[in-house]
N, C-alpha and C positions, 0 to 999 in steps of 0.2 A: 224452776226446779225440775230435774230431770224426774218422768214417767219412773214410776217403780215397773220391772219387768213381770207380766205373768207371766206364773209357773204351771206347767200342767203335770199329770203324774210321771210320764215320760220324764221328763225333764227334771225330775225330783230321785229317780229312779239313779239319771245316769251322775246327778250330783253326790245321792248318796254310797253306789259303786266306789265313784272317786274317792271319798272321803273314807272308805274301808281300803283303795290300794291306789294311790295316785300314778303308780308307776304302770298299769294295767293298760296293753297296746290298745287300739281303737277297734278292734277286732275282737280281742275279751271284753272290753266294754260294750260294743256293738251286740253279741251273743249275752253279754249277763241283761241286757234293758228288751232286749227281744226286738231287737230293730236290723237291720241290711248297717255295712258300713259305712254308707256315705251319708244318709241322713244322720245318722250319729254322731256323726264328725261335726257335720252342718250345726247341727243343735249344740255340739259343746263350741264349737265356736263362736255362734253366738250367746251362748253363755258365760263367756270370757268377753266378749268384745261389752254386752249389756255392763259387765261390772256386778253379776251375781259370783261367780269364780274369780276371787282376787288374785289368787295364787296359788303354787304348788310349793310343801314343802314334805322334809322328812321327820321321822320322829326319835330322838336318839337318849340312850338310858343316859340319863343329867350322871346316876353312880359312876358309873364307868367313863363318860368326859369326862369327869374333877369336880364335878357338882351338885357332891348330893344330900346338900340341903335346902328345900326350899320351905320358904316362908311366905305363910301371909300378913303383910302389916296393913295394919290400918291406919289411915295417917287426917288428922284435923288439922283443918288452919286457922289461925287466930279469927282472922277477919275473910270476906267473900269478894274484894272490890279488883277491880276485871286485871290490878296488876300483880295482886297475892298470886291471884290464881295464874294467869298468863305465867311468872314465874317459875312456877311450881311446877306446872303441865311442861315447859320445854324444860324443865331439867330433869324431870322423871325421862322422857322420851330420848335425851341427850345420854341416861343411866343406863348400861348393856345388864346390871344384874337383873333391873326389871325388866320380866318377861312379858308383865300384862299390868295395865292400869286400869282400875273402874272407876268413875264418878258414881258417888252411891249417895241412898236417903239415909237415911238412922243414923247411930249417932256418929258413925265416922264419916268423912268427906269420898276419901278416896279407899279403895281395895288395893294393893299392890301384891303379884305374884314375883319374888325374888328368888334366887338362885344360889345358893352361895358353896365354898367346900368347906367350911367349919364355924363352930360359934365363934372364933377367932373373927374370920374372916367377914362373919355378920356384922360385931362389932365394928370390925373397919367401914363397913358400909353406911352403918348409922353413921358414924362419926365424919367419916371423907364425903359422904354423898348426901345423906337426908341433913343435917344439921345444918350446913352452909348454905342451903337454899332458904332460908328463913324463911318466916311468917305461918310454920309449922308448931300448935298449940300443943299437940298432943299425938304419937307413937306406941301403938296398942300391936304386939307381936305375938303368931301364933307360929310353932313347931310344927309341921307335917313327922308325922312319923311312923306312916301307914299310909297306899292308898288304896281305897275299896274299891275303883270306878272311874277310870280316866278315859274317854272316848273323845275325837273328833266327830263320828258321826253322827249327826240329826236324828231324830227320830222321825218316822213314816209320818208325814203329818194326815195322811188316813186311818192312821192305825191310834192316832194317841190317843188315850183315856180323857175325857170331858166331863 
């Protein structure tokens, strides 16, 4: 199993920059972490190469794509035996309205963050996408329609409350 990487505050610094503007040249990045350009560069490099920085992405209003409704469903499976679930996990992952899957404790199985542009179109999701995948006990759905608090960035892990 591969070494988990340490992080030191630097390096916490220039992850959570990114995470506030991924598009920021190595030079704003360099000046916001208080470093020269080129170890900076060094350091997110191997930030990316370690497999701390998966990725760069953007963030776009789901209203304005066609998408804006998102839900979270909570989803039970009858039984837990490795081909219920094996199942389930590639059909969720095969699903583009699901944006995010969690394996959870309590009483639902899974978390699922969906997408959709109408209760119309929900419906069809249950119906086309959750329901054929069987071995699905039980579908527990919550309405977004408000949100207080949407961040990508980390919190300071110097600074959190203990």
């Amino acid at each position: 199993m591969p070494q988990t990487p340490k992080l030191d505050p630097t390096d916490r610094r220039i992850i959570r920059a990114l995470q506030s503007n991924g598009r920021m040249t190595n030079l704003d990045l360099a000046a916001a972490v208080n470093l020269s350009p080129s170890p900076c560069l060094r350091r997110l490099r191997n930030l990316e190469k370690d497999g701390v920085i998966t990725g760069y992405s953007i963030d776009v209003d789901a209203r304005i794509y066609g998408l804006p409704v998102t839900v979270f469903v909570r989803v039970s499976l009858e039984n837990h035996t490795e081909g219920v679930v094996a199942n389930f996990e590639r059909h969720i992952r095969d699903t583009p309205e699901v944006l995010e899957c969690y394996v959870m404790t309590g009483l639902a199985d899974y978390l699922l963050r969906v997408v959709v542009a109408d209760l119309e179109d929900y419906e069809r999701f249950v119906r086309a996408r959750l329901h054929p995948i069987g071995g699905i006990s039980s579908i527990d759905t919550s309405f977004v329609y408000g949100t207080v608090k949407k961040t990508a960035v980390f919190p300071d892990v110097g600074n959190v409350h203990r």
